[in-house]
PDB file of N, CA, C, O and CB in Angstrom:
ATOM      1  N   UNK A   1     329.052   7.964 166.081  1.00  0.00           N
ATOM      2  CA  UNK A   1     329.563   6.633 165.883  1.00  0.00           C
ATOM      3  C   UNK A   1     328.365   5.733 165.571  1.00  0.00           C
ATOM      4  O   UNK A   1     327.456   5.729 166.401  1.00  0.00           O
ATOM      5  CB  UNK A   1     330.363   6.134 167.137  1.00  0.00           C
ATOM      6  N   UNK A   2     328.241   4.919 164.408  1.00  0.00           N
ATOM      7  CA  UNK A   2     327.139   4.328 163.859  1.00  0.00           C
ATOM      8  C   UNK A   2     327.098   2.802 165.289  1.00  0.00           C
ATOM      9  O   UNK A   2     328.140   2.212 165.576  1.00  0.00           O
ATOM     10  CB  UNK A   2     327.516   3.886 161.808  1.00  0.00           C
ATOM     11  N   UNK A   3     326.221   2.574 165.723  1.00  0.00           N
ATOM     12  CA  UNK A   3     325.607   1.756 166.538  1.00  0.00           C
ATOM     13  C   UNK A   3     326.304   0.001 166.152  1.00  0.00           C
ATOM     14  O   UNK A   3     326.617  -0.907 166.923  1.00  0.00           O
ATOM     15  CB  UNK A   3     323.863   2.047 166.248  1.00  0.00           C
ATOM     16  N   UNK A   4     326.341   0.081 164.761  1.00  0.00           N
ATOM     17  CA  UNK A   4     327.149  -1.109 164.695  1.00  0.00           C
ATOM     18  C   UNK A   4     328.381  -1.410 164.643  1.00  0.00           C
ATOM     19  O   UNK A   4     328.849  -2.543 164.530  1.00  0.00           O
ATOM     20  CB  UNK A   4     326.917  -1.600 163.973  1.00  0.00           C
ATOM     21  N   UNK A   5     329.114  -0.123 164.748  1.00  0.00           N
ATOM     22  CA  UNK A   5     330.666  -0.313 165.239  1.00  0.00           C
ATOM     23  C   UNK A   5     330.922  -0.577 166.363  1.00  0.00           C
ATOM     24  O   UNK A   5     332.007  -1.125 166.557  1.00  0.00           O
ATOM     25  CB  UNK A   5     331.458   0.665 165.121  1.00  0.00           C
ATOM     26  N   UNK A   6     330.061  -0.302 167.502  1.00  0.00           N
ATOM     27  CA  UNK A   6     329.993  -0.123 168.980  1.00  0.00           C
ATOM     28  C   UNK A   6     329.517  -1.294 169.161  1.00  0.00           C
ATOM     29  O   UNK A   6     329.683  -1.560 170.351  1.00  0.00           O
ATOM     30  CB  UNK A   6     329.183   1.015 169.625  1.00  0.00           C
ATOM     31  N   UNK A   7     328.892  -2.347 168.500  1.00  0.00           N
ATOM     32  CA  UNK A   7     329.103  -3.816 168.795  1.00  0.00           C
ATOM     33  C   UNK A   7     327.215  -3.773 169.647  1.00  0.00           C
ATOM     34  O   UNK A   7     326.710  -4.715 170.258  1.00  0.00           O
ATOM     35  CB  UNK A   7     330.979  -4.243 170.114  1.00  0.00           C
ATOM     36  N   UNK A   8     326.584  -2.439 169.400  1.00  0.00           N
ATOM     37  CA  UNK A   8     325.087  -2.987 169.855  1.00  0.00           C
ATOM     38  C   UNK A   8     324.224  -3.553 169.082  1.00  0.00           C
ATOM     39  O   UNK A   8     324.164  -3.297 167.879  1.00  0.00           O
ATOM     40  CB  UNK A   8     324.306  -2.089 170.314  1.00  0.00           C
ATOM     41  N   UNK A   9     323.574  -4.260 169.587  1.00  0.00           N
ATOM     42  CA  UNK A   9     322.445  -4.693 168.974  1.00  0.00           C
ATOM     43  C   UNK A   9     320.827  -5.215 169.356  1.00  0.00           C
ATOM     44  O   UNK A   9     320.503  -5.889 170.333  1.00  0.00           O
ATOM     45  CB  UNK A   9     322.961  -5.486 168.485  1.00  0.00           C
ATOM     46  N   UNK A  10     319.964  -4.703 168.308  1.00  0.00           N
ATOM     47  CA  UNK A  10     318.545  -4.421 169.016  1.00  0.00           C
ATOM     48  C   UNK A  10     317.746  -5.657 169.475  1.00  0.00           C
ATOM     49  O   UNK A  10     317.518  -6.698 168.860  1.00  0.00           O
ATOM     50  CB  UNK A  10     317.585  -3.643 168.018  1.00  0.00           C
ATOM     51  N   UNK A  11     317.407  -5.303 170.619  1.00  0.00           N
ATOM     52  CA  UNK A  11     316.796  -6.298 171.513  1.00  0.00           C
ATOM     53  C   UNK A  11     315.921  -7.090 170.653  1.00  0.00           C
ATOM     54  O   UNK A  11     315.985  -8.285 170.941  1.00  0.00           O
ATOM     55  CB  UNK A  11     316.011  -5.673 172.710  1.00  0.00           C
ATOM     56  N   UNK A  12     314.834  -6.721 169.341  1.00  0.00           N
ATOM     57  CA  UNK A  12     314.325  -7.844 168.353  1.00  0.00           C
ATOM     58  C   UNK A  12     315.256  -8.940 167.668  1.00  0.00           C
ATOM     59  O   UNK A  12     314.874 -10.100 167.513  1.00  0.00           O
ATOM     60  CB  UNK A  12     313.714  -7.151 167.229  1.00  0.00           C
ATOM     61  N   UNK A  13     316.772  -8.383 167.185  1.00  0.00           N
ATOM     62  CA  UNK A  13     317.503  -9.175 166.909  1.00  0.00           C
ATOM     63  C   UNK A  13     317.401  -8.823 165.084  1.00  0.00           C
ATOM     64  O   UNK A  13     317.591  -9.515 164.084  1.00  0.00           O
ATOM     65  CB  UNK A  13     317.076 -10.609 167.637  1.00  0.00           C
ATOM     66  N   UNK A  14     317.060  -7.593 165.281  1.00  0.00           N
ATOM     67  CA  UNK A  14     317.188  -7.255 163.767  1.00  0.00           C
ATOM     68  C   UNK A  14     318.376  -6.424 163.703  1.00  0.00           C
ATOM     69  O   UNK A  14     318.655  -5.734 164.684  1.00  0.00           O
ATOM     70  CB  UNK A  14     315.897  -6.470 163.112  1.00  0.00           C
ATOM     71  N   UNK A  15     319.162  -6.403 162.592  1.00  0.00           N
ATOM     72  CA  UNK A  15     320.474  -5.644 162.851  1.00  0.00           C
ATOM     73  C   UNK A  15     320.285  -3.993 162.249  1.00  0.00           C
ATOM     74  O   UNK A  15     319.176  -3.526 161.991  1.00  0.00           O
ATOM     75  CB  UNK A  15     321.837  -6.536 161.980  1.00  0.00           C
ATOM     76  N   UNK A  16     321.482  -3.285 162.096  1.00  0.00           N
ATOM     77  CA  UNK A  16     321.496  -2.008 161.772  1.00  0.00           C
ATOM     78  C   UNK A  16     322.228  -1.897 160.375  1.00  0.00           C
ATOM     79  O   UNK A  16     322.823  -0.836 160.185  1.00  0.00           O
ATOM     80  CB  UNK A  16     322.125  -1.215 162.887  1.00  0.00           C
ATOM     81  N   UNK A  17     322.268  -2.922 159.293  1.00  0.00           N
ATOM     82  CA  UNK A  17     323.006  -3.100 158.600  1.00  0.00           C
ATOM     83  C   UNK A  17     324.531  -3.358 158.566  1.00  0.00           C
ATOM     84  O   UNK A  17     325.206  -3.699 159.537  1.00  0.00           O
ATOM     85  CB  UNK A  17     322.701  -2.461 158.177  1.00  0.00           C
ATOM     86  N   UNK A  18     324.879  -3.192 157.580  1.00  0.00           N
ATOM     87  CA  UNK A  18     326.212  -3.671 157.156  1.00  0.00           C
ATOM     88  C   UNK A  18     327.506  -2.848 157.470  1.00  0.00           C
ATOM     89  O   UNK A  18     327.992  -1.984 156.741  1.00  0.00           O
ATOM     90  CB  UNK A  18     326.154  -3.824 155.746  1.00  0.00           C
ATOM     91  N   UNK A  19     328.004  -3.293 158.751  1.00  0.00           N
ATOM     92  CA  UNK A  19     328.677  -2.723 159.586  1.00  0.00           C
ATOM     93  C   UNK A  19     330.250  -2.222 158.511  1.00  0.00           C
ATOM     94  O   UNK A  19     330.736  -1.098 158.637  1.00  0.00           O
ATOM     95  CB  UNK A  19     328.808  -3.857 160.967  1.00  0.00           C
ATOM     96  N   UNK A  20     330.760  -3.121 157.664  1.00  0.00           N
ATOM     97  CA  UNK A  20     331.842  -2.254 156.419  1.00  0.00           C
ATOM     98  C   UNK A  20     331.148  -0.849 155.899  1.00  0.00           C
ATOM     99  O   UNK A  20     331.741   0.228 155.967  1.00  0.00           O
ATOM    100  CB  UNK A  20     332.075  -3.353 154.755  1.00  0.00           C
ATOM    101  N   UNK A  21     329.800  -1.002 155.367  1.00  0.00           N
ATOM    102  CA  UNK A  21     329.247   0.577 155.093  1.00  0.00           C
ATOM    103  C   UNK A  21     329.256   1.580 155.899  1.00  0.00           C
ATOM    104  O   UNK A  21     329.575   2.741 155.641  1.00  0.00           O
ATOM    105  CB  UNK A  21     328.026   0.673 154.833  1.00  0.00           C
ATOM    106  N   UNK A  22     328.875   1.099 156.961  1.00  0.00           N
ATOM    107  CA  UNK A  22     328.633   2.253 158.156  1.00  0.00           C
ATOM    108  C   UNK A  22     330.040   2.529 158.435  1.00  0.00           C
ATOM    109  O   UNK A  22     330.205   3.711 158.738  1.00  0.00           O
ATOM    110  CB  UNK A  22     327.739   1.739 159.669  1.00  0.00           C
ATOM    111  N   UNK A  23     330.876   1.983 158.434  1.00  0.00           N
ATOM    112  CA  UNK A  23     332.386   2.040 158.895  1.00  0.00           C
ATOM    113  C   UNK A  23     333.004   3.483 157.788  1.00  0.00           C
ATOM    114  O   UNK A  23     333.507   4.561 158.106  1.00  0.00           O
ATOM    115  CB  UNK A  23     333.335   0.153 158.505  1.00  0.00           C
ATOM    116  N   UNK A  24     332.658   2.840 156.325  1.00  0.00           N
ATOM    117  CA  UNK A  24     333.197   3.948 155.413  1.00  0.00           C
ATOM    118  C   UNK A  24     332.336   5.151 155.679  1.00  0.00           C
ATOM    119  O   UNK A  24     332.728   6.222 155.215  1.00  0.00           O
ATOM    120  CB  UNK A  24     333.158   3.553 153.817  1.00  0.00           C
ATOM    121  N   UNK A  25     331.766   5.135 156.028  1.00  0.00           N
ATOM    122  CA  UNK A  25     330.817   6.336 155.907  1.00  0.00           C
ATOM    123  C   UNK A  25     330.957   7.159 157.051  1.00  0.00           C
ATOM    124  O   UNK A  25     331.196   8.355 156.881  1.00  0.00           O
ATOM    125  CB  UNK A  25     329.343   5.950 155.773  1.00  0.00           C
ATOM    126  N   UNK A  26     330.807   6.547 158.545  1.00  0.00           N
ATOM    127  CA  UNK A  26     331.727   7.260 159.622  1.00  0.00           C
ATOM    128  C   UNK A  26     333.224   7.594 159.649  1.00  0.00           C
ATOM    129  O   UNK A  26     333.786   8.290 160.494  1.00  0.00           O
ATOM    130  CB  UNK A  26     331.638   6.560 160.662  1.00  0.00           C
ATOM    131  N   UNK A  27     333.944   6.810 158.283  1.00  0.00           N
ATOM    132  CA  UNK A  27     335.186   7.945 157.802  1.00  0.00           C
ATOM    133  C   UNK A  27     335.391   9.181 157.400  1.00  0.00           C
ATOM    134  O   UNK A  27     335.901  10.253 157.726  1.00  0.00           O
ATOM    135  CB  UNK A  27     335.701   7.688 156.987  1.00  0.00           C
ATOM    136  N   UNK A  28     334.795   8.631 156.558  1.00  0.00           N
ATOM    137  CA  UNK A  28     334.065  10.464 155.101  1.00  0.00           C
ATOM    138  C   UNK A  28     333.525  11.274 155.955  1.00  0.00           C
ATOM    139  O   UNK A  28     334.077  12.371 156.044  1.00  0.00           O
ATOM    140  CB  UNK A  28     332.343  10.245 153.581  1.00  0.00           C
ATOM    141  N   UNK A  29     332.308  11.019 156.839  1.00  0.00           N
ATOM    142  CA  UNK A  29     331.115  12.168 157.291  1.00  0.00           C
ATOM    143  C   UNK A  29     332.491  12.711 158.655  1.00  0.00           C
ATOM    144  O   UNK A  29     333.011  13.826 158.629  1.00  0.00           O
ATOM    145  CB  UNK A  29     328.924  11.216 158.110  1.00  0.00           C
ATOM    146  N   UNK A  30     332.791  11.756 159.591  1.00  0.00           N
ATOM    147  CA  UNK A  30     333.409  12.312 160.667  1.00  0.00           C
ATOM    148  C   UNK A  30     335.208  12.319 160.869  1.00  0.00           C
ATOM    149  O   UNK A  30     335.994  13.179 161.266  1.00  0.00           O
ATOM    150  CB  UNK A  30     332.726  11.568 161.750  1.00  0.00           C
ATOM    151  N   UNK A  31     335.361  10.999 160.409  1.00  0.00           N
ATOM    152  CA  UNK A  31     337.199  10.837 160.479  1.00  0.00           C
ATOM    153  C   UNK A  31     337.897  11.850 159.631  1.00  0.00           C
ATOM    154  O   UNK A  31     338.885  12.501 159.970  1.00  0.00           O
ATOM    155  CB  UNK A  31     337.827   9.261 159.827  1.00  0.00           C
ATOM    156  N   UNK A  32     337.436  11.891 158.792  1.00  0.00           N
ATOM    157  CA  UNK A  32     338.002  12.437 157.440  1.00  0.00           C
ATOM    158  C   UNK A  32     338.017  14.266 158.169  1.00  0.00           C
ATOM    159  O   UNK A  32     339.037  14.450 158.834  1.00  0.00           O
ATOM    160  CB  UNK A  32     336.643  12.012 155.679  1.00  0.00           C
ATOM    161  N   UNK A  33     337.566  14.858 158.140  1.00  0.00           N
ATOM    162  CA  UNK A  33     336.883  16.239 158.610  1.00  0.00           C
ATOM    163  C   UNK A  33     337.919  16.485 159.678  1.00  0.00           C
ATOM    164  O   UNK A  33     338.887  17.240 159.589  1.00  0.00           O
ATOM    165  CB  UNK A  33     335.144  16.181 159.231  1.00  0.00           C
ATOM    166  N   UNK A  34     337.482  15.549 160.954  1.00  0.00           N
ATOM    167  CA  UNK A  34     339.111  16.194 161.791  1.00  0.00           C
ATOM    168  C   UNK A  34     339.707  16.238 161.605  1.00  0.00           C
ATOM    169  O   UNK A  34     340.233  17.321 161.861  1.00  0.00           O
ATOM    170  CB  UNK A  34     339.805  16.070 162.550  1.00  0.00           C
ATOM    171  N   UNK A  35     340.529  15.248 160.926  1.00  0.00           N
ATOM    172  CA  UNK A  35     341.511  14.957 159.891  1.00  0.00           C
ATOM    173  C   UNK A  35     342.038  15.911 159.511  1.00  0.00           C
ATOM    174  O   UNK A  35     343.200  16.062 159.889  1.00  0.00           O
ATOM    175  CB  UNK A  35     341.145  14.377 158.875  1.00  0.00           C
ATOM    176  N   UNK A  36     341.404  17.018 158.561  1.00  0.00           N
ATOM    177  CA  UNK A  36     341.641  18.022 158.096  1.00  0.00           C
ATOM    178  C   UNK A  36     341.657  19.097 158.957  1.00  0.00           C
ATOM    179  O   UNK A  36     342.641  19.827 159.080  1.00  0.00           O
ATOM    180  CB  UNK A  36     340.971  18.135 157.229  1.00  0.00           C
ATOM    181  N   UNK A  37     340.300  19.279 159.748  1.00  0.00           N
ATOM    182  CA  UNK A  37     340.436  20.430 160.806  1.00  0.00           C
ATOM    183  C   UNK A  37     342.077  20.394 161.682  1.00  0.00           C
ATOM    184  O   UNK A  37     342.688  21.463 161.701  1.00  0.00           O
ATOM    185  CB  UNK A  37     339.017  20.160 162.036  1.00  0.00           C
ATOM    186  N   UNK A  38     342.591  19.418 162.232  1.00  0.00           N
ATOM    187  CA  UNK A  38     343.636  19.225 162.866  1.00  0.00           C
ATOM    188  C   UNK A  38     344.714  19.614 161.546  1.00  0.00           C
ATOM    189  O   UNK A  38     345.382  20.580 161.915  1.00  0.00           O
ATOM    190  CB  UNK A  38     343.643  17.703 163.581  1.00  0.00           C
ATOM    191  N   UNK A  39     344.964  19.345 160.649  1.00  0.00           N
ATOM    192  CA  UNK A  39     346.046  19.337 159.469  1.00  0.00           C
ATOM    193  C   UNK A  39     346.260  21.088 159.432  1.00  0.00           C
ATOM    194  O   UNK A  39     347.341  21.667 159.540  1.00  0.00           O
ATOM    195  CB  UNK A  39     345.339  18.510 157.713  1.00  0.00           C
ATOM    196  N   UNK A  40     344.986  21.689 159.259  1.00  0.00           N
ATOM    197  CA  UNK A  40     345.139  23.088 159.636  1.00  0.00           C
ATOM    198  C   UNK A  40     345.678  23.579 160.535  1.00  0.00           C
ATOM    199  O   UNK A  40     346.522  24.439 160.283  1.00  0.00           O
ATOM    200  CB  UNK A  40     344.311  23.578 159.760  1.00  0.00           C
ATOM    201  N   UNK A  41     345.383  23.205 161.980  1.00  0.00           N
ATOM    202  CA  UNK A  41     346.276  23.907 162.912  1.00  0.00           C
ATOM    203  C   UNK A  41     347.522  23.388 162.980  1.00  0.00           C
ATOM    204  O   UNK A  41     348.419  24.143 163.355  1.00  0.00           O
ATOM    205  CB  UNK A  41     345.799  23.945 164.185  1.00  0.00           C
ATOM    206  N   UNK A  42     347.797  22.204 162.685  1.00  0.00           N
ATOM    207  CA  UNK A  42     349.406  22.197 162.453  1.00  0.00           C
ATOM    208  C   UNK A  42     349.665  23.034 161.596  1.00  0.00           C
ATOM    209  O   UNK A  42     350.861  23.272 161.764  1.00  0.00           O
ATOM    210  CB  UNK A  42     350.064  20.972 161.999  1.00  0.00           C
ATOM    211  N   UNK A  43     349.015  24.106 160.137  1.00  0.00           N
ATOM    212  CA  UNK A  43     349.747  24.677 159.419  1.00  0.00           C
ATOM    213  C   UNK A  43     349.943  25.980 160.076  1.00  0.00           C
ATOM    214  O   UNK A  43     350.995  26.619 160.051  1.00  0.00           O
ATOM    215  CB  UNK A  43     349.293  24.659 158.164  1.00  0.00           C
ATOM    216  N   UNK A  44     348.556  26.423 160.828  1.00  0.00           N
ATOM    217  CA  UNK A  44     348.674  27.343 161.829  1.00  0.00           C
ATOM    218  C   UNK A  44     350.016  27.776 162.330  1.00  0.00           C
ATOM    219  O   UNK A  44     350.783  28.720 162.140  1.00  0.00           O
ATOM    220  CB  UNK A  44     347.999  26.885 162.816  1.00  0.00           C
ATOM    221  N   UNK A  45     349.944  25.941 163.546  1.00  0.00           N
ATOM    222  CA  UNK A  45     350.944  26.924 164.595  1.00  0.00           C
ATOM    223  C   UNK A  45     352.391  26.555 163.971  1.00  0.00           C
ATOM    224  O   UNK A  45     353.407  26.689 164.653  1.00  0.00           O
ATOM    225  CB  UNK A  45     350.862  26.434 166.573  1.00  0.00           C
ATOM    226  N   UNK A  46     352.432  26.049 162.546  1.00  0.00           N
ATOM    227  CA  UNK A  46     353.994  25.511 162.137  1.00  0.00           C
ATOM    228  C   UNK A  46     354.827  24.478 162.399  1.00  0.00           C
ATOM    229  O   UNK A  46     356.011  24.233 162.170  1.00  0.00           O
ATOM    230  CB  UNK A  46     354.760  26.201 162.442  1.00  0.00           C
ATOM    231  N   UNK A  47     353.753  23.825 163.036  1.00  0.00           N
ATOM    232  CA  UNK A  47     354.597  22.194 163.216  1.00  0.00           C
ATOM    233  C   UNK A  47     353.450  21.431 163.444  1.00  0.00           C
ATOM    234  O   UNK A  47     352.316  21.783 163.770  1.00  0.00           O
ATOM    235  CB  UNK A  47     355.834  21.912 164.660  1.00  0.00           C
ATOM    236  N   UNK A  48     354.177  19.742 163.102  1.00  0.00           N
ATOM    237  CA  UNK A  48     353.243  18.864 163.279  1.00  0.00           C
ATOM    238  C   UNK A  48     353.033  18.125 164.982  1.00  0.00           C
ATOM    239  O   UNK A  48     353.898  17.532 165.626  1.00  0.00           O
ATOM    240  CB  UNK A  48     353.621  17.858 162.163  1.00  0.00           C
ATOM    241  N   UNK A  49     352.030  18.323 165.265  1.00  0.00           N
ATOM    242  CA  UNK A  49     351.519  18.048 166.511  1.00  0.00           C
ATOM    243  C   UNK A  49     351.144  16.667 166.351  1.00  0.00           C
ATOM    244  O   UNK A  49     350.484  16.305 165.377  1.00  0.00           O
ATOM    245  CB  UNK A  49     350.402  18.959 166.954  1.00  0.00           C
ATOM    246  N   UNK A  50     351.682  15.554 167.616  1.00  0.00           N
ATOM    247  CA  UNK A  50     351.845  14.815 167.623  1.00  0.00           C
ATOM    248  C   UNK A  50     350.730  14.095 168.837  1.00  0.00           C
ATOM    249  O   UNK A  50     350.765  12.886 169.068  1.00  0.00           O
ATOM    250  CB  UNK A  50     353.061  14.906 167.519  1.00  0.00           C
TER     251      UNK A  50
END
């Protein structure tokens, strides 16, 4: 989870960038992926798990 979704910020008061980028990008690299890993075992076990 990128540091600026989690609402921290560094004690100098410099930020971690642009918290919309980091957002898309912790979709693609991590949301996205379970996403799919899970979509599989519903095809697995034959139903959608809720």
């Amino acid at each position: 989870m990128p540091p600026q979704l989690l609402g921290m910020i560094l004690p100098n008061g410099s930020g971690f960038g642009d918290a919309s980028k980091a957002m898309g990008a912790f979709y693609q690299l991590a949301i996205k992926p379970l996403t799919r890993m899970l979509e599989e075992v519903n095809d697995v076990i034959g139903q959608q798990m809720q």
